[in-house]
Residue frames as qw, qx, qy, qz and C-alpha x, y, z in Angstrom:
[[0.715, 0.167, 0.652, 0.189, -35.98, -13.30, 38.10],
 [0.559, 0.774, 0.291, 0.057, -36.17, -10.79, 35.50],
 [0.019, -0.935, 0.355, -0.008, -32.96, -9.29, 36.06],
 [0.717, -0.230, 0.594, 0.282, -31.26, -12.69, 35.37],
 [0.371, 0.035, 0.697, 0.613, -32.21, -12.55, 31.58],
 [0.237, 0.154, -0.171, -0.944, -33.74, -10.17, 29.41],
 [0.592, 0.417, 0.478, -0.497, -37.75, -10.89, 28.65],
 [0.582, 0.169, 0.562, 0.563, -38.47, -11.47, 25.49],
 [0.097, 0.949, 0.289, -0.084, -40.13, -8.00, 25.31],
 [0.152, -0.895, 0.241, 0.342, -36.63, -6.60, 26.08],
 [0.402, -0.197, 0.710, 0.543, -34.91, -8.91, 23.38],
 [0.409, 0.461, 0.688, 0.383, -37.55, -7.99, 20.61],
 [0.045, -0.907, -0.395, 0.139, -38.87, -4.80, 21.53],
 [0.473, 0.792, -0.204, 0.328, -37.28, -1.53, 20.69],
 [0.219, -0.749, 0.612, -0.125, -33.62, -1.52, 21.96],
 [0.793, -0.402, 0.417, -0.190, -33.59, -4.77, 21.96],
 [0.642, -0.039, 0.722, 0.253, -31.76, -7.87, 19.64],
 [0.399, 0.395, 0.675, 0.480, -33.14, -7.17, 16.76],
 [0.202, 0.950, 0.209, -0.110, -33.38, -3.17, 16.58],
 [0.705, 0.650, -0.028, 0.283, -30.43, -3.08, 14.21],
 [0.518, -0.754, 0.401, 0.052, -27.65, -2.56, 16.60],
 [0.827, -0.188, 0.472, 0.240, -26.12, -4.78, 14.29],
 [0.532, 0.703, 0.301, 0.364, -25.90, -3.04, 11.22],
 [0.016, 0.984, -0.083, 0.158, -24.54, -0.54, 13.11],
 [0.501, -0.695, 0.455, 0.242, -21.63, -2.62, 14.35],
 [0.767, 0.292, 0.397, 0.410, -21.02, -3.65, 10.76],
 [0.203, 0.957, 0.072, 0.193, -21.05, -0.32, 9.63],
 [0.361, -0.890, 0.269, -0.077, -18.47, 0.65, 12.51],
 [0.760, -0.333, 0.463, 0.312, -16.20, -2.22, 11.18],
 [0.665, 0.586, 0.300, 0.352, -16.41, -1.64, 7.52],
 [0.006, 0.989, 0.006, 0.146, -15.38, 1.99, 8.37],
 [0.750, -0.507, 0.413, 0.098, -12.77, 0.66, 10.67],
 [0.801, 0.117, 0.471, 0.352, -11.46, -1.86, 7.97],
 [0.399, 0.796, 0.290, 0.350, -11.94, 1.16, 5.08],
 [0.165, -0.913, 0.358, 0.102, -9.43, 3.78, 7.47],
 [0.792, -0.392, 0.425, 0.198, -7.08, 0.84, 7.64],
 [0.798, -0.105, 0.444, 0.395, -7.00, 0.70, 4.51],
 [0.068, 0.991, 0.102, 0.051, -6.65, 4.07, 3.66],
 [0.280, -0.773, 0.553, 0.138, -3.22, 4.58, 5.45],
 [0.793, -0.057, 0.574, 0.198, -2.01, 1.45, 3.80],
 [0.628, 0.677, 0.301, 0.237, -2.69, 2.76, 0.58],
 [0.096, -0.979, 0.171, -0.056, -1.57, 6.17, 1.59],
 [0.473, -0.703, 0.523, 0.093, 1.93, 4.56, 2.95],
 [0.735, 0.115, 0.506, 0.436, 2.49, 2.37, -0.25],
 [0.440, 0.824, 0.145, 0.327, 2.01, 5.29, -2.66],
 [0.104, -0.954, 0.259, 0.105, 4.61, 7.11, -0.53],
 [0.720, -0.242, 0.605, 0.237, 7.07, 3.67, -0.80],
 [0.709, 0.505, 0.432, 0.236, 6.31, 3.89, -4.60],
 [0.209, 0.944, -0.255, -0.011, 7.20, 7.61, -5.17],
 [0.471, -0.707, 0.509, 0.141, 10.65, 6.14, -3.11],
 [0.807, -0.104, 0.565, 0.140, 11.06, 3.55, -5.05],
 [0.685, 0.609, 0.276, 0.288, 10.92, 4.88, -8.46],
 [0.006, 0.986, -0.167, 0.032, 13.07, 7.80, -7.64],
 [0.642, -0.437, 0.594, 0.210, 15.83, 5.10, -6.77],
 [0.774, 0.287, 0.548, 0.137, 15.02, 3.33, -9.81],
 [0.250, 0.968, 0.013, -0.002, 15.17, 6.46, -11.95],
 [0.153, -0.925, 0.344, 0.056, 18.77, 6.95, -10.26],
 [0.700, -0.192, 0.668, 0.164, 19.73, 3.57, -10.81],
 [0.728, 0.559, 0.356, 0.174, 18.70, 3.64, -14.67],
 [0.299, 0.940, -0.159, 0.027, 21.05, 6.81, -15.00],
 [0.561, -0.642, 0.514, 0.091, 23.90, 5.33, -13.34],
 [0.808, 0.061, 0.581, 0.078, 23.31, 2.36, -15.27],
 [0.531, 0.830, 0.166, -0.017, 22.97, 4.67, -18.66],
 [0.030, 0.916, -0.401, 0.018, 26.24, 6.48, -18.13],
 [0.711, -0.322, 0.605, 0.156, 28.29, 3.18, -17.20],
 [0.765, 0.418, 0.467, 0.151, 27.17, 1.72, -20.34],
 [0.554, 0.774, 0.096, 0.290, 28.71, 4.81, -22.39],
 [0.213, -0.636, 0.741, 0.038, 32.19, 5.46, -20.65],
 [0.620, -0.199, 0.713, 0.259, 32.57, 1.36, -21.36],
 [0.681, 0.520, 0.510, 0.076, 31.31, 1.72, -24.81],
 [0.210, 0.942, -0.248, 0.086, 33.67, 4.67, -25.48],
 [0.485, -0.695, 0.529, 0.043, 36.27, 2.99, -23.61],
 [0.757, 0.124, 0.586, 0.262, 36.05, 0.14, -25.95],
 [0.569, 0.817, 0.096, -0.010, 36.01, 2.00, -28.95],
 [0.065, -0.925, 0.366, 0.080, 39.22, 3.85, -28.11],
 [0.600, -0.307, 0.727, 0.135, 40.74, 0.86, -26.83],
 [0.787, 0.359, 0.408, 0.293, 39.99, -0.68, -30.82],
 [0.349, 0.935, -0.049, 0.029, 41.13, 2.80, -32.31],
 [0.244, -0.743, 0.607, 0.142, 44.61, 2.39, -30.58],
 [0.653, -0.216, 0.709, 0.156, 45.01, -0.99, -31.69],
 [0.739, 0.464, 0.465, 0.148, 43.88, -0.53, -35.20],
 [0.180, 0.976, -0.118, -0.046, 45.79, 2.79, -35.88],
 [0.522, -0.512, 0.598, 0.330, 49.39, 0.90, -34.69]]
């Protein structure tokens, strides 16, 4: 009969329910949860470098467009105002 369900000796006593076995599986999740979200971080800061290096390349692209068409106009009025 005792080997159906624990006594209450073995659910109070040490080892038992209530000798903090729980705290330790909180612990072991928080840790858990805290790796998780370690690499997460870790793998957005690498997405960010990526991204801004695009961005970067995109703003020069964007820089240089802008001043070939703004020269292009110019010219384009110089010819027409010199005729």
């Amino acid at each position: 009969m005792g080997s159906e369900a624990p006594s209450w000796a073995e659910q109070w006593g040490a080892g038992g329910i209530g000798d903090g076995n729980e705290q330790n599986h909180e612990n072991k999740v928080s840790n858990e949860k805290n790796n998780k979200m370690a690499n997460v971080k870790a793998a957005a800061s690498v997405g960010l470098g990526k991204a801004k290096v695009a961005a970067t390349a995109g703003a020069q692209k964007v820089k240089s467009g802008t001043s070939l068409g703004i020269k292009w106009v110019k010219n384009q009025y110089q010819k027409k105002s010199s005729k």
